[in-house]
C-alpha positions as CSV (number, residue, x, y, z in Angstrom):
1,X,121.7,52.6,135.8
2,X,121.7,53.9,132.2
3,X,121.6,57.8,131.8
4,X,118.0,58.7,131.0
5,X,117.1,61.6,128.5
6,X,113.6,62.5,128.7
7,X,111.8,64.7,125.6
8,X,111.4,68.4,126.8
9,X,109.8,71.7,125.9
10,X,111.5,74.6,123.8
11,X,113.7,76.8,125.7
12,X,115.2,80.0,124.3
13,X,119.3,79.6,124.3
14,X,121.0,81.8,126.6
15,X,122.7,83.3,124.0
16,X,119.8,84.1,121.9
17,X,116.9,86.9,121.7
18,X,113.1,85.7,121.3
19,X,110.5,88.2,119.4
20,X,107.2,87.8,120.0
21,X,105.4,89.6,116.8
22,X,102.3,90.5,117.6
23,X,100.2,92.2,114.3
24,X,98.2,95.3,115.2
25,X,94.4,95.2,115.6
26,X,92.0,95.7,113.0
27,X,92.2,99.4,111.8
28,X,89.5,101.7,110.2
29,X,87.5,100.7,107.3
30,X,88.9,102.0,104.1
31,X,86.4,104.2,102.1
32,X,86.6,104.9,98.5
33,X,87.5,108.6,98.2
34,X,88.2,109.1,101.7
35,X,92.1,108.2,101.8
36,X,93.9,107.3,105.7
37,X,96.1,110.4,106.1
38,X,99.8,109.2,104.8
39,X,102.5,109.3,107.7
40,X,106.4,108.9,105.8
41,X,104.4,107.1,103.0
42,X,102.6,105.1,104.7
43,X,98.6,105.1,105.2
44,X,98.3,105.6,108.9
45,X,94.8,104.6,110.1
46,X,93.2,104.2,113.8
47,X,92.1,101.1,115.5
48,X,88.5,100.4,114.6
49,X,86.3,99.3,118.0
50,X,87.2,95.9,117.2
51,X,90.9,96.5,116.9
52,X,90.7,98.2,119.9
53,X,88.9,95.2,121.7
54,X,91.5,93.0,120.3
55,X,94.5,95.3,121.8
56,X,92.8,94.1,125.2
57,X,92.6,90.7,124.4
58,X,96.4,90.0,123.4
59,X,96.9,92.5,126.2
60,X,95.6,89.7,128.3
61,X,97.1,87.1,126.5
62,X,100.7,88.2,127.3
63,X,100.8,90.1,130.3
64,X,102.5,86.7,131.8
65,X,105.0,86.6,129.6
66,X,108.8,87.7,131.0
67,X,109.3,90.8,128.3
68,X,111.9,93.1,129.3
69,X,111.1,95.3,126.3
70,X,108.3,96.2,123.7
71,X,109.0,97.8,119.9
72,X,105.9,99.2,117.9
73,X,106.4,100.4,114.2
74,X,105.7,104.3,114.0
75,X,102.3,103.7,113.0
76,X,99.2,104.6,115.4
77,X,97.3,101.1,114.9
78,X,100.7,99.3,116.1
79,X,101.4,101.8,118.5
80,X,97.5,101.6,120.0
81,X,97.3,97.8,120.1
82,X,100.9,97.5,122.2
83,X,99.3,100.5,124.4
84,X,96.9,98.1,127.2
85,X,100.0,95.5,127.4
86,X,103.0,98.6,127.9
87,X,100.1,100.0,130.8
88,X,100.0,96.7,132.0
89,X,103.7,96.0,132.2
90,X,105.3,99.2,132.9
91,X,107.2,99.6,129.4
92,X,107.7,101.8,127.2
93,X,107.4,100.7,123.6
94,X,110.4,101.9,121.3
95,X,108.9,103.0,117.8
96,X,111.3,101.7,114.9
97,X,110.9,103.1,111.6
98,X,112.2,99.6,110.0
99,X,109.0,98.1,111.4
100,X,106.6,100.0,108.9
101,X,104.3,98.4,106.6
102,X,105.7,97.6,102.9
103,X,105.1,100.8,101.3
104,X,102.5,100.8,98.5
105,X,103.3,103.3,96.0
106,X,100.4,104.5,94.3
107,X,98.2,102.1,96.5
108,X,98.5,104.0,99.6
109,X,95.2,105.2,101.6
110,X,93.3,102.6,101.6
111,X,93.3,101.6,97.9
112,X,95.4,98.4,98.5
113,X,92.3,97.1,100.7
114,X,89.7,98.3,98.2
115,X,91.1,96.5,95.1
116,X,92.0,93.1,97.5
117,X,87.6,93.3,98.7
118,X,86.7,94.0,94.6
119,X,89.2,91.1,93.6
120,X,91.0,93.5,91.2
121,X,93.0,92.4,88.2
122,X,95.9,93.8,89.1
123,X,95.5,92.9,92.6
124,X,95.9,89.3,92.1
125,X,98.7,89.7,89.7
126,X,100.2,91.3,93.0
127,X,99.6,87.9,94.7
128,X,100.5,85.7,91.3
129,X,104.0,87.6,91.0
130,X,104.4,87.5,94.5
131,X,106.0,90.9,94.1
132,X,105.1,94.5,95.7
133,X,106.6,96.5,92.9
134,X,103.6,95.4,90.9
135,X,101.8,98.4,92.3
136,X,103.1,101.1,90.8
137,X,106.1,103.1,92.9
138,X,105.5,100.4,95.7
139,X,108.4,99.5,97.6
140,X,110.3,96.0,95.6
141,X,110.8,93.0,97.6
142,X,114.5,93.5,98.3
143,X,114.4,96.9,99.7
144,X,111.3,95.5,102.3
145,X,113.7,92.6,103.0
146,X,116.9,94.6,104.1
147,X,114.7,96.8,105.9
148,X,112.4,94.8,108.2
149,X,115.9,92.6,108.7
150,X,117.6,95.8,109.6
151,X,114.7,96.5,111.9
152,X,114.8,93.0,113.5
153,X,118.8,93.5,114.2
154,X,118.4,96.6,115.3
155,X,116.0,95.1,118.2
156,X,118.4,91.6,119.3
157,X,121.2,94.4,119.7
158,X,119.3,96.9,122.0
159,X,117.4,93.8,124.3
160,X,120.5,91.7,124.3
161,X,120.6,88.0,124.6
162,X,118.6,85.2,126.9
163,X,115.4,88.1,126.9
164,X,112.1,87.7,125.3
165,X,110.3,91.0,123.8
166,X,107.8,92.0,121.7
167,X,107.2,93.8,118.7
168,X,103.9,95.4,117.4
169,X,104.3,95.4,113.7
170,X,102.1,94.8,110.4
171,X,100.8,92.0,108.5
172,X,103.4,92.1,105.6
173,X,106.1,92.7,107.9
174,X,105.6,89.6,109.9
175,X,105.1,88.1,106.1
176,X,108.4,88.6,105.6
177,X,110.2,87.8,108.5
178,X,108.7,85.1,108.0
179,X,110.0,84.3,105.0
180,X,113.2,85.1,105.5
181,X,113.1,82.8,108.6
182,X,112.2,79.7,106.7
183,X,113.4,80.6,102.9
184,X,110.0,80.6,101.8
185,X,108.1,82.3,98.8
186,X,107.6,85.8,99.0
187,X,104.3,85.6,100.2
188,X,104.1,82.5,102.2
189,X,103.1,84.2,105.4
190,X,101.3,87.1,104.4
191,X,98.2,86.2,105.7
192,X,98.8,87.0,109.2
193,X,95.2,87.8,111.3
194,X,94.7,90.8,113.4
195,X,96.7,90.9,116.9
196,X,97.7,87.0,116.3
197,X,101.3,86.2,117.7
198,X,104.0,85.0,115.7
199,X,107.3,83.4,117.4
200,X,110.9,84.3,115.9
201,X,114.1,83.6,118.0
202,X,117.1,85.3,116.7
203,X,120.2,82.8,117.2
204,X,123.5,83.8,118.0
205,X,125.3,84.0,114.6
206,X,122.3,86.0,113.4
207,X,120.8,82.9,112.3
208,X,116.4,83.2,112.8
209,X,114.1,80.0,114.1
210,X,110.3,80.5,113.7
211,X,108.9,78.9,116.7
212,X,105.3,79.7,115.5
213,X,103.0,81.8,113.1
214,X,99.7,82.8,113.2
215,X,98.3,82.1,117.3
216,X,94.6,83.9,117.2
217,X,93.4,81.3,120.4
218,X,93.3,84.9,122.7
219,X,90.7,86.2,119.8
220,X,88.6,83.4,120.0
């Protein structure tokens, strides 16, 4: 009888690291003249009630899932939405400074948001050059890049091979990693939603698959 080789699902290589990214909740609502305190740079809001509701739901959503390890950025809205899945799993998430949102220069606080709602000029020139060093004194493109990959090595070195873990990190970090997964434009992938779950297995040879971007179906 001839050998028979049947179509089967994805499994992660023994020798390889899955990353489950999962983007934090939706955070306070910016105010005009009322910056988010600044935390290394970075504008560090809260969860708002529905981040916070949302924290539960991927909560939910991945307690069933084999993690041996969870990483947050050092940002309180990453560090609150892994908070119900590390109760419900017994971990202890690992902040990484590598992990923290693109810096935005002058555009810190809140003002990023603000001129994105009022369609600002410059705004969409940010999204036409597909650059961050529009903004003035924002972080460029290449320095983001090395960082969030440092940040990503950093993590398949301390969980080790054949483990899955997740990470708690920011829209325009998983825009990256994203890109850099797939060669993309710069801003392919930025468009992330709140707490969805985004799929990057690290190879051995440091090569990255994206197994999938974007899963909201917990938030529905």
């Amino acid at each position: 009888m001839a050998e028979r080789y049947e179509q089967r699902p994805f499994a992660v290589p023994p020798d390889a690291t899955e990353i489950v990214l999962v983007r934090h909740g939706a955070s306070q609502a910016a105010v005009p003249g009322e910056p988010f305190e600044l935390i290394e740079g970075h504008a560090d809001p809260a969860l708002s009630e529905v981040g916070e509701q949302q924290a539960l739901r991927v909560a939910e959503r991945l307690a069933g899932e084999p993690f041996t390890a969870l990483y947050t950025s050092r940002l309180t809205r990453t560090r609150q939405t892994a908070a119900p899945l590390a109760e419900r799993l017994g971990l202890e998430p690992t902040p990484l400074p590598e992990l923290n949102e693109v810096r935005l220069g002058d555009w810190e606080g809140g003002e990023f948001r603000i001129r994105g709602h009022r369609r600002d000029r410059e705004f969409l020139r940010v999204l036409e050059e597909e650059r961050w060093d529009v903004i003035p004194n924002a972080e460029s493109n290449e320095a983001f890049a090395e960082r969030t990959r440092r940040g990503i090595e950093r993590i398949a070195a301390d969980a080790g091979t054949g483990v899955s873990v997740a990470a708690f990190v920011h829209g325009g970090v998983i825009g990256e990693l994203c890109r850099q997964a797939t060669a993309s434009r710069p801003f392919a992938f930025i468009h992330a939603d709140n707490c969805s779950v985004s799929r990057l297995v690290v190879l051995a040879g440091g090569r990255w698959l994206l197994r999938s971007f974007n899963d909201t179906a917990h938030l529905a």
